[in-house]
C-alpha positions as CSV (number, residue, x, y, z in Angstrom):
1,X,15.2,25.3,29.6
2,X,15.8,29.1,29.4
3,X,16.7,28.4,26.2
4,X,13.2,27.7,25.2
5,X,11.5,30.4,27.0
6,X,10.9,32.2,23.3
7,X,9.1,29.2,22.3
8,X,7.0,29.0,25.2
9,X,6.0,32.6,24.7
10,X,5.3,31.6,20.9
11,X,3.2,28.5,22.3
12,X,1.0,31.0,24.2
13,X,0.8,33.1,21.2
14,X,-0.1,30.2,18.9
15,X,-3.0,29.2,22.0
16,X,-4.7,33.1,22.1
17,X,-4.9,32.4,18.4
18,X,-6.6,29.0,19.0
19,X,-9.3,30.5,21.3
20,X,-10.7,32.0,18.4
21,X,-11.7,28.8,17.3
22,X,-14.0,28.3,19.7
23,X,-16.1,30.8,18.3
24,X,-17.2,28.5,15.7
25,X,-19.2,26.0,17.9
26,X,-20.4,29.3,19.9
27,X,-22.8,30.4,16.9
28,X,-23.8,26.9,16.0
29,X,-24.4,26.6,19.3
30,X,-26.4,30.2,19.6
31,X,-27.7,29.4,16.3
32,X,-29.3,26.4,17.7
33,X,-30.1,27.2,20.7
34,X,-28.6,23.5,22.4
35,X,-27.9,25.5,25.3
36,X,-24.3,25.1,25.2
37,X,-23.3,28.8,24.6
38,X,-21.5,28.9,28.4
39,X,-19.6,25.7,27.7
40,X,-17.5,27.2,24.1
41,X,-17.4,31.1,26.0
42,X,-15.9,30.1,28.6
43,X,-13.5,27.6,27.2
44,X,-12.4,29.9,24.8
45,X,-11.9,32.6,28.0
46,X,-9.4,30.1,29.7
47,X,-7.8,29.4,27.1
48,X,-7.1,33.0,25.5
49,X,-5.9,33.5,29.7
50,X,-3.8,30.8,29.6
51,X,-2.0,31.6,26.3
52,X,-1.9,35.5,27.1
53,X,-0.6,35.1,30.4
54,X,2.4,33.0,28.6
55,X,3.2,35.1,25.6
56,X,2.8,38.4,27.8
57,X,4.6,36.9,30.8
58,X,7.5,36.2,28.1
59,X,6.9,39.1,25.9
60,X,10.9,39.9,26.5
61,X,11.8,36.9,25.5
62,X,12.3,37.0,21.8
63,X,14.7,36.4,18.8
64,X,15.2,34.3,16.3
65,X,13.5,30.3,15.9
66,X,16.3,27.4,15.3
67,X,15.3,24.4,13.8
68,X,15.7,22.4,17.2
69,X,13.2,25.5,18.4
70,X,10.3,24.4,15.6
71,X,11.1,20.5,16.9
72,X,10.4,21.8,20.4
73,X,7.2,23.9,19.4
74,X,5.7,21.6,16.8
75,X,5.6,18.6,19.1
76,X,4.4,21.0,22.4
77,X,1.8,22.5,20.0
78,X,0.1,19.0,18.9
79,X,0.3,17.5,22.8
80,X,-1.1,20.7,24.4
81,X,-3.3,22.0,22.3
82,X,-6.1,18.5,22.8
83,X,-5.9,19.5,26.4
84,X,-7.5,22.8,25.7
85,X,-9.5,21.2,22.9
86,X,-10.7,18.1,24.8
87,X,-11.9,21.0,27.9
88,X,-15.2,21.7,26.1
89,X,-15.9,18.6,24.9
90,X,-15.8,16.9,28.8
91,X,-18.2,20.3,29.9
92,X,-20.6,19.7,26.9
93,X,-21.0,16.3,27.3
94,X,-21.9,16.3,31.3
95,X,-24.5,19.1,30.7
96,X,-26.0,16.7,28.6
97,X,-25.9,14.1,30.7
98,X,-23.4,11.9,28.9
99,X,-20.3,12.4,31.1
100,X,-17.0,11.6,29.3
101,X,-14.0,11.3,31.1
102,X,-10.5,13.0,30.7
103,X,-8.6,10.3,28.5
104,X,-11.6,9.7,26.3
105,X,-12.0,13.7,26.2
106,X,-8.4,14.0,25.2
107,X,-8.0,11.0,23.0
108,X,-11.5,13.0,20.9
109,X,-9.3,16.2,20.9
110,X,-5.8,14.3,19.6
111,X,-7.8,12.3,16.6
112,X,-9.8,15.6,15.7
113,X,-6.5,17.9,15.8
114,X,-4.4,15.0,14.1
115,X,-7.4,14.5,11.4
116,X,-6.9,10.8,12.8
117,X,-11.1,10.5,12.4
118,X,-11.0,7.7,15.5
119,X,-13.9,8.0,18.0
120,X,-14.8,6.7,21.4
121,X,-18.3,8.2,20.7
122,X,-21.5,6.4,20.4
123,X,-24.7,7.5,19.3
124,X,-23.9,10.3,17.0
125,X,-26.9,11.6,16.1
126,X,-28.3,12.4,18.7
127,X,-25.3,14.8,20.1
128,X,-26.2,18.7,19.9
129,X,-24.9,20.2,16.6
130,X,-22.2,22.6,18.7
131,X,-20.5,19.4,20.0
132,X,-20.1,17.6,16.5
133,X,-19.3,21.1,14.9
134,X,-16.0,21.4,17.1
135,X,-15.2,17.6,16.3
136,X,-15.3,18.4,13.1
137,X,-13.9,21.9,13.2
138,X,-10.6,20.4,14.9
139,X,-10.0,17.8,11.8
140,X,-10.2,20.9,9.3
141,X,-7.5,23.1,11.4
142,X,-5.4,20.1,11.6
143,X,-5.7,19.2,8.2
144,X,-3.4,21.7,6.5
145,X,-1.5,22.4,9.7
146,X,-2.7,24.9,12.4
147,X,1.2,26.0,13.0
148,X,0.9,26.8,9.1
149,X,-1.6,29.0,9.7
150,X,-0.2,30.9,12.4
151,X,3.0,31.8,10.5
152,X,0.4,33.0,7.9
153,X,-1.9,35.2,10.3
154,X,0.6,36.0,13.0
155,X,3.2,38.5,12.6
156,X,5.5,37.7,15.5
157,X,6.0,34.3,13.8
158,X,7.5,36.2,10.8
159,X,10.9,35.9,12.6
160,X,12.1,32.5,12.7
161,X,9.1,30.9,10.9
162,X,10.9,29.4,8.2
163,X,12.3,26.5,10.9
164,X,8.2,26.6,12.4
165,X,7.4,26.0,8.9
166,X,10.0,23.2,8.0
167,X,9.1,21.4,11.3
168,X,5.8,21.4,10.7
169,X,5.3,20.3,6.7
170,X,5.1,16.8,5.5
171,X,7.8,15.0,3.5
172,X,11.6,14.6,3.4
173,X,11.9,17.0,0.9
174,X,11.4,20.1,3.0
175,X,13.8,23.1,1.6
176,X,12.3,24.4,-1.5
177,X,10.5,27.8,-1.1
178,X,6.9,28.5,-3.3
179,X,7.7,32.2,-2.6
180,X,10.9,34.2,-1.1
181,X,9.2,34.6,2.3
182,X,7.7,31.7,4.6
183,X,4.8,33.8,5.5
184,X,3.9,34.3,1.7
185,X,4.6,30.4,1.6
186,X,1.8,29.2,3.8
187,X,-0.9,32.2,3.0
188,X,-0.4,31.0,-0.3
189,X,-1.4,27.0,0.7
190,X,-3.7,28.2,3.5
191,X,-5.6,30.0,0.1
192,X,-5.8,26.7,-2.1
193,X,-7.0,24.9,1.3
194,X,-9.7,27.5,1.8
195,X,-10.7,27.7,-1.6
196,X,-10.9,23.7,-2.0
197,X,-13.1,23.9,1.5
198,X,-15.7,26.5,-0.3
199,X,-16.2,24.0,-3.6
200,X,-16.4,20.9,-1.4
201,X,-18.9,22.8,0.7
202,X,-21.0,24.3,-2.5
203,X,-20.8,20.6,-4.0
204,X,-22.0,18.9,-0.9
205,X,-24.6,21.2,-0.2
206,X,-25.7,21.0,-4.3
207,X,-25.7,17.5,-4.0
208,X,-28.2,17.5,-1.2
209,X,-26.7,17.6,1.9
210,X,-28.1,20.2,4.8
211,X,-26.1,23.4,5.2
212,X,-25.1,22.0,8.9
213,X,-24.0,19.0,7.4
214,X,-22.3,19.9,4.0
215,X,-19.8,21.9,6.6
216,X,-18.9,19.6,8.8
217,X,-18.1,17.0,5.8
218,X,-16.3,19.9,3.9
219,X,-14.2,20.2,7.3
220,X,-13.7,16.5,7.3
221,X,-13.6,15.8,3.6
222,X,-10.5,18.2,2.3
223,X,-8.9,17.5,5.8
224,X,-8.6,13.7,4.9
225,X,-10.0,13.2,8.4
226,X,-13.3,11.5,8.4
227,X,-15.2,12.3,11.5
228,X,-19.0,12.3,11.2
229,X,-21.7,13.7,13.2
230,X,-23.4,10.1,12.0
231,X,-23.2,7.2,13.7
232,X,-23.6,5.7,9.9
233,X,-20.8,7.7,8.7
234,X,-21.2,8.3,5.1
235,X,-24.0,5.7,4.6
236,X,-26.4,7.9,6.4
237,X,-26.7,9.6,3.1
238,X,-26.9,6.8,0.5
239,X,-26.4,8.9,-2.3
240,X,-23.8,7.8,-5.0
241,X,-23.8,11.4,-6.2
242,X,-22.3,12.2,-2.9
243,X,-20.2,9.8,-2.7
244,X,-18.6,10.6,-5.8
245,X,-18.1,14.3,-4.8
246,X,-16.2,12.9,-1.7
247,X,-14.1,10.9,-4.0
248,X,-13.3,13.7,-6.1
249,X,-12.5,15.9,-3.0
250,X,-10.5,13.2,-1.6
251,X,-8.2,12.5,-4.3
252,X,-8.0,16.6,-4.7
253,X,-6.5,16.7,-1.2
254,X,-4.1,13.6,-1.4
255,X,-2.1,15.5,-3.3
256,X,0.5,17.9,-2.6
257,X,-0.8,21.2,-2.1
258,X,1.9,23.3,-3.4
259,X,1.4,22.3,-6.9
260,X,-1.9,23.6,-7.2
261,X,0.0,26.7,-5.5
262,X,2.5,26.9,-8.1
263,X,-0.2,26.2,-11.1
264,X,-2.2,29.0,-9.7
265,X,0.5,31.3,-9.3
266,X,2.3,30.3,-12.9
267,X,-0.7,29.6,-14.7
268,X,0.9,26.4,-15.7
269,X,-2.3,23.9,-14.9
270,X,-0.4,20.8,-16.8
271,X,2.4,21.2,-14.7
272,X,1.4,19.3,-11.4
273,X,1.0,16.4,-13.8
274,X,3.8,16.2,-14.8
275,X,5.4,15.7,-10.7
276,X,6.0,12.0,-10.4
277,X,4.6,11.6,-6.9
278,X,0.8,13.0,-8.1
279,X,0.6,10.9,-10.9
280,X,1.7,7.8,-8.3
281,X,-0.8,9.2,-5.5
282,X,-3.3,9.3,-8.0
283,X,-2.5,5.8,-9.6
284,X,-2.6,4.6,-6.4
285,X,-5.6,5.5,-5.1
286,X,-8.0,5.0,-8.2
287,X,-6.0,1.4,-9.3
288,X,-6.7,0.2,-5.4
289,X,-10.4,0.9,-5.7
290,X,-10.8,-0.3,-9.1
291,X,-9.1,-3.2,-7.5
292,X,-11.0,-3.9,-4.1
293,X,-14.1,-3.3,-6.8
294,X,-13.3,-6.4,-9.1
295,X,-12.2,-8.3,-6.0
296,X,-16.2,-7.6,-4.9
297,X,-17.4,-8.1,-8.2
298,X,-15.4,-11.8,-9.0
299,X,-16.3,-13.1,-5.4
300,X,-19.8,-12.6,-6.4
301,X,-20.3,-10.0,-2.9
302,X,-22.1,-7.2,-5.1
303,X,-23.1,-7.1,-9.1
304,X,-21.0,-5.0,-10.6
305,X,-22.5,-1.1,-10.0
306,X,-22.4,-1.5,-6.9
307,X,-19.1,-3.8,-6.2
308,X,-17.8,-0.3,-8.4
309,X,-19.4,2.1,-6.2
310,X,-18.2,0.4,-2.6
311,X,-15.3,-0.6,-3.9
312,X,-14.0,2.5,-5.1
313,X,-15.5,4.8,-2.5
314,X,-14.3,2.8,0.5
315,X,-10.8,1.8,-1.1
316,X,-10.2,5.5,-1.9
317,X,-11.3,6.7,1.8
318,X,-9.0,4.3,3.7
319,X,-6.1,4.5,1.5
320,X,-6.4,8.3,1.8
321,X,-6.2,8.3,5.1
322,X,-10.1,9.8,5.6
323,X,-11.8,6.8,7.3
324,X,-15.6,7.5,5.9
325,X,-17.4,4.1,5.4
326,X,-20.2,3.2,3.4
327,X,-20.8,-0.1,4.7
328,X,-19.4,-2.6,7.0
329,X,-16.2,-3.8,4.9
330,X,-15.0,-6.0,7.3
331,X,-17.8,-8.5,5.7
332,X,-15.9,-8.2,2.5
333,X,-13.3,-10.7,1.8
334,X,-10.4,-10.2,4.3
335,X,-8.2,-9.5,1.4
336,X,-10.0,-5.9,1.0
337,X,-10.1,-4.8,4.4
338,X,-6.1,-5.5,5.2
339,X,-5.5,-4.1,2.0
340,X,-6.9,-0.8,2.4
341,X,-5.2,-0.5,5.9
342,X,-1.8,-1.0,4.8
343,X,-2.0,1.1,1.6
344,X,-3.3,3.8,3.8
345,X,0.6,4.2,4.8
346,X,1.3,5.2,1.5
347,X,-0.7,6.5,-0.6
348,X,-1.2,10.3,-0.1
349,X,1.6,12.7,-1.2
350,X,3.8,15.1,0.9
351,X,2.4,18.3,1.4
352,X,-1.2,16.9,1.3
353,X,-3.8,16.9,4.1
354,X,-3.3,12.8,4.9
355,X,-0.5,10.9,7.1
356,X,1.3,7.6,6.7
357,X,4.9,7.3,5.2
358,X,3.5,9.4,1.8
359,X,4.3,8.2,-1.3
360,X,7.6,10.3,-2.5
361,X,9.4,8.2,0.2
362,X,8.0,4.9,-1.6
363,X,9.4,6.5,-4.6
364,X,12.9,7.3,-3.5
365,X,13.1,3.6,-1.9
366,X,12.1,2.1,-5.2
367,X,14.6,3.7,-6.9
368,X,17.2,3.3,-4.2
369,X,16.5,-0.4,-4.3
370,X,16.5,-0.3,-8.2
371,X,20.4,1.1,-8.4
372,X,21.4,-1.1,-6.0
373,X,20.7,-4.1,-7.9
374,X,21.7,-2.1,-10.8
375,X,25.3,-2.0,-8.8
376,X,25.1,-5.4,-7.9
377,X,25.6,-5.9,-12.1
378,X,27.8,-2.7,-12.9
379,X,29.6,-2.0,-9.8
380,X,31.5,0.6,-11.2
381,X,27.7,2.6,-12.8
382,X,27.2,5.9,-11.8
383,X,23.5,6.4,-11.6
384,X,21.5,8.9,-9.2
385,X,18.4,8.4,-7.9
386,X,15.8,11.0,-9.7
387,X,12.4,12.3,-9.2
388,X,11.3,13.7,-12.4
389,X,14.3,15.8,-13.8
390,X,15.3,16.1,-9.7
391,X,19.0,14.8,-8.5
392,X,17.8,13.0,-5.0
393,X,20.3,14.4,-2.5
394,X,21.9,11.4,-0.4
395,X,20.7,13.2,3.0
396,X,17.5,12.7,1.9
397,X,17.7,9.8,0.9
398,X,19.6,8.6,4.4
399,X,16.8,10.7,6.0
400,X,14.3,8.2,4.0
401,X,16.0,5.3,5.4
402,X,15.9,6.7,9.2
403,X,12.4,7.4,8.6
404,X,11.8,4.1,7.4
405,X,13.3,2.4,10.4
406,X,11.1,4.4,13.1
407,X,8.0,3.6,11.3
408,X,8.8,0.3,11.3
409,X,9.9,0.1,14.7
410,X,7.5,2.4,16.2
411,X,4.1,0.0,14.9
412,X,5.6,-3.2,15.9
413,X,6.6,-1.6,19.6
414,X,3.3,-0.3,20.3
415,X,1.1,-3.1,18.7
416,X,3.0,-5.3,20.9
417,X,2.4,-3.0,23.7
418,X,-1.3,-3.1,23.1
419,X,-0.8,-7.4,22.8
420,X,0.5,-7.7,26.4
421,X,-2.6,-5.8,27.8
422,X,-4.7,-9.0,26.5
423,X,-6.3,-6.9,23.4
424,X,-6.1,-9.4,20.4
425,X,-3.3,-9.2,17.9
426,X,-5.8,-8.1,14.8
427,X,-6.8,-5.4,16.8
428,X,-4.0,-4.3,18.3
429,X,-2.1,-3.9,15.2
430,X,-4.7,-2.3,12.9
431,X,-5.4,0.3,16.1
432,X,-2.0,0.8,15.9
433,X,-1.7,1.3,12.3
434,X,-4.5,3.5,11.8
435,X,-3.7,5.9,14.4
436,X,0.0,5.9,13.1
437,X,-1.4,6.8,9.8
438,X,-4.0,8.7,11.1
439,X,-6.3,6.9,9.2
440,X,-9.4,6.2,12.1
441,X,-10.9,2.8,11.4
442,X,-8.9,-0.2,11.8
443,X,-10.3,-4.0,12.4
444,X,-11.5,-6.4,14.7
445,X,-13.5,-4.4,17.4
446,X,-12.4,-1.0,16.0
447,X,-13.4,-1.4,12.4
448,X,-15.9,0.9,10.5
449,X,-18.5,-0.8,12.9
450,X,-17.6,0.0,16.1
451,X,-15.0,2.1,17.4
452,X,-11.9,3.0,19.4
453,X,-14.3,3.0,23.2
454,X,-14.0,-0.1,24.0
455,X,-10.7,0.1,24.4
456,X,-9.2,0.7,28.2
457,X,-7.5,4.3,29.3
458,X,-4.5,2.5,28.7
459,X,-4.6,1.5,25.4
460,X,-6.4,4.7,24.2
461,X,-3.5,6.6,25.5
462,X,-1.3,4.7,23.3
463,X,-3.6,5.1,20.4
464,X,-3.6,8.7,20.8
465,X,0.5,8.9,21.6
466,X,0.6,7.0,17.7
467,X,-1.8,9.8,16.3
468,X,0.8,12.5,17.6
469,X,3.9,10.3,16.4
470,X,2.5,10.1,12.8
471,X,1.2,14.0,12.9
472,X,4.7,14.6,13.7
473,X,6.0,12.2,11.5
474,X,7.8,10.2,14.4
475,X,11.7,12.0,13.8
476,X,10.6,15.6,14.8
477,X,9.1,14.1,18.5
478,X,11.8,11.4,18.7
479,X,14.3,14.0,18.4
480,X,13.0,15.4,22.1
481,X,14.4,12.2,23.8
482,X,17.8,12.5,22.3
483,X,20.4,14.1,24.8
484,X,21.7,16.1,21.9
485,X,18.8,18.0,21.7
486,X,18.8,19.1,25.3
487,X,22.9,20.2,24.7
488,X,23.6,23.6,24.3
């Protein structure tokens, strides 16, 4: 373990840092006046003590990150940080009389930090602002990567951040550098997710949302995480001119981030269309909602403004990964709802806000499958697997394949875990599935109307050890339980 001691001391670094956050729900809360301004100080004071007390106590301990150290740090990061997180949340909650125990508290903390957008929360409304500010505050620091953000603000993660930042991004394709330095890298992606979160706030608020509330959807919009402070999630509003900003938002942050990067940067603004994998994502996403739309429209469930409006809005939510509903979808035909859960695996890009397998591994196994029935013809053709004018390189695609396997593994272990504690198999699988894809609502009991607190400590724990898997995207925290990882 001494061996790690330099990433504990960057753990406690990275945990000072978080306290900050806290500040956030402080002035709502101050702003307010819920009476909550004890519960976010001294939060924030335990935690900047516990993470100073670890990155002084360790302060000698320091040189340079391997990648097996941003493995270690990645997966610690996004299991202890929802401790911390879920502290204030169990504090605000019994001062208000609505006591909420340690896994539910924790399981809050894992789906806000993982933009997951699950709940175990009832009555919404009627929670003081400060409270549903932090819920939604967490999905927008985990939406384009708090660890991200540290190598951009913190200086002692200059050394060694390239293997933080490789452990921490999306995708297989991990190597390419936007800029010569790391730290350049993510200010650079942390500037596009900033600026995105200031036009989806303007727009909101525009469009007739409350200041209050136009933040905490721009928090949960661009993150593609989909916590509301509304028990009625998006419906509260019933305003198609808000719903079609979300849409617009949503789509924005499926993408990969580091093309609007490099378009900024180049000036080039045709060039992200031309990447394969954004012109899939985006295919994806508007063709399933035009789809779920006729589907409404031909089984007679809405005329057809309105089977256009649900349709699209809801198809685009789910399959982004966001989780906002409109409208109880599970009344649709069944083919809608299933539909939208499983494309929710695969229809955001790498280096997006959203989870799920993303679609430039759909697009390598396509092709993959493609030559080798193209071999099964010409055995003797030479013909590489592309992505746009791109030579795939055979690690990736072997790292593809791996990743391929885990997924599929990993859902069909843990939904069959959830089956033998009694809860039924629709449930148990689309809990499973949306937490893997951090996607929040799933069906049966914890569809768009209800939600994940029915479920026993148990199960939640399970739920919330699938939200971490797919933040992680499974390898990285896999990797722990190997015994080469451990070997010096």
């Amino acid at each position: 373990m001494s061996d790690f001691l330099p990433v504990l001391r960057v753990l406690g670094a990275l945990l000072t840092f978080f306290s900050f956050g806290m500040f956030v729900p402080w002035l709502m809360s101050w702003m307010h006046a819920d009476g909550l301004r004890h519960v976010w100080a001294g939060s924030a004071a335990i935690s900047f003590a516990c993470g100073a007390a670890l990155w002084g106590g360790l302060r000698r301990h320091k040189r340079e990150l391997q990648p097996r150290h941003g493995i270690f740090l990645v997966s610690c990061t996004w299991v202890l940080l929802p401790l911390f997180a879920s502290l204030p949340l169990m504090w605000a909650l019994d001062s208000i009389g609505r006591p909420l125990n340690f896994t539910h508290a924790y399981f809050e903390a894992v789906s806000g930090l993982t933009t997951t957008g699950a709940t175990v929360l009832v009555k919404l409304d009627q929670l003081p602002v400060s409270i549903n500010v932090w819920r939604t505050f967490l999905q927008w620091l985990g939406g384009m990567g708090i660890l991200v953000l540290a190598v951009a603000i913190l200086p002692l993660l200059g050394v060694g951040g390239s293997q933080l930042f490789k452990a921490e991004v999306a995708g297989p394709i991990k190597d390419s550098k936007l800029t010569p330095r790391v730290k350049e890298t993510a200010k650079g992606l942390w500037g596009i997710y900033a600026t995105f979160s200031a036009a989806c706030f303007l727009a909101y608020w525009a469009g007739g949302m409350t200041a209050i509330d136009a933040l905490m959807h721009m928090f949960t919009t661009v993150s593609l995480g989909g916590l509301s402070p509304h028990d009625a999630s998006f419906a509260h509003f019933a305003s198609p001119l808000l719903e079609g900003v979300a849409v617009l938002f949503m789509l924005a942050a499926s993408c990969n981030f580091a093309l609007y990067f490099v378009a900024l940067r180049k000036g080039h603004w045709r060039g992200p269309w031309r990447d394969p994998e954004l012109r899939a994502t985006l295919t994806a996403l508007i063709g399933s909602g035009l789809l779920v739309a006729v589907v409404l429209w031909v089984k007679g469930v809405y005329g057809p403004v309105d089977a256009l409006r649900h349709g699209l809005f809801n198809a685009i939510s789910i399959a982004s990964t966001t989780g906002y509903s409109t409208i109880d979808y599970l009344a649709w035909p069944v083919f809608a709802p299933i539909f939208m859960l499983l494309l929710s695996g695969v229809a955001t890009s790498a280096g997006s806000t959203g989870c799920g397998i993303k679609m430039v591994r759909v697009l390598i196994l396509v092709k993959q499958a493609r030559r080798e029935m193209t071999r099964l013809v010409h055995p003797r053709a030479v013909q590489p697997v592309t992505l746009g004018s791109m030579v795939v390189d055979h690690r990736v695609i072997f790292s593809v394949l791996a990743f391929m396997l885990v997924y599929g593994v990993t859902t069909i272990s843990l939904s069959m875990l959830l089956v033998l504690t009694d809860l039924d198999p629709i449930t148990a699988f689309s809990a499973v599935l949306a937490s893997v894809n951090c996607t929040g609502p799933g069906l049966g009991t914890v569809g768009p109307a209800g939600n994940f607190g029915g479920l026993t400590n148990f199960q939640l724990w399970v739920c919330a050890f699938a939200m971490v898997l797919g933040r992680l995207e499974m390898l990285s925290f896999i990797a722990l339980l190997t015994p080469s990882f451990w070997r010096k």
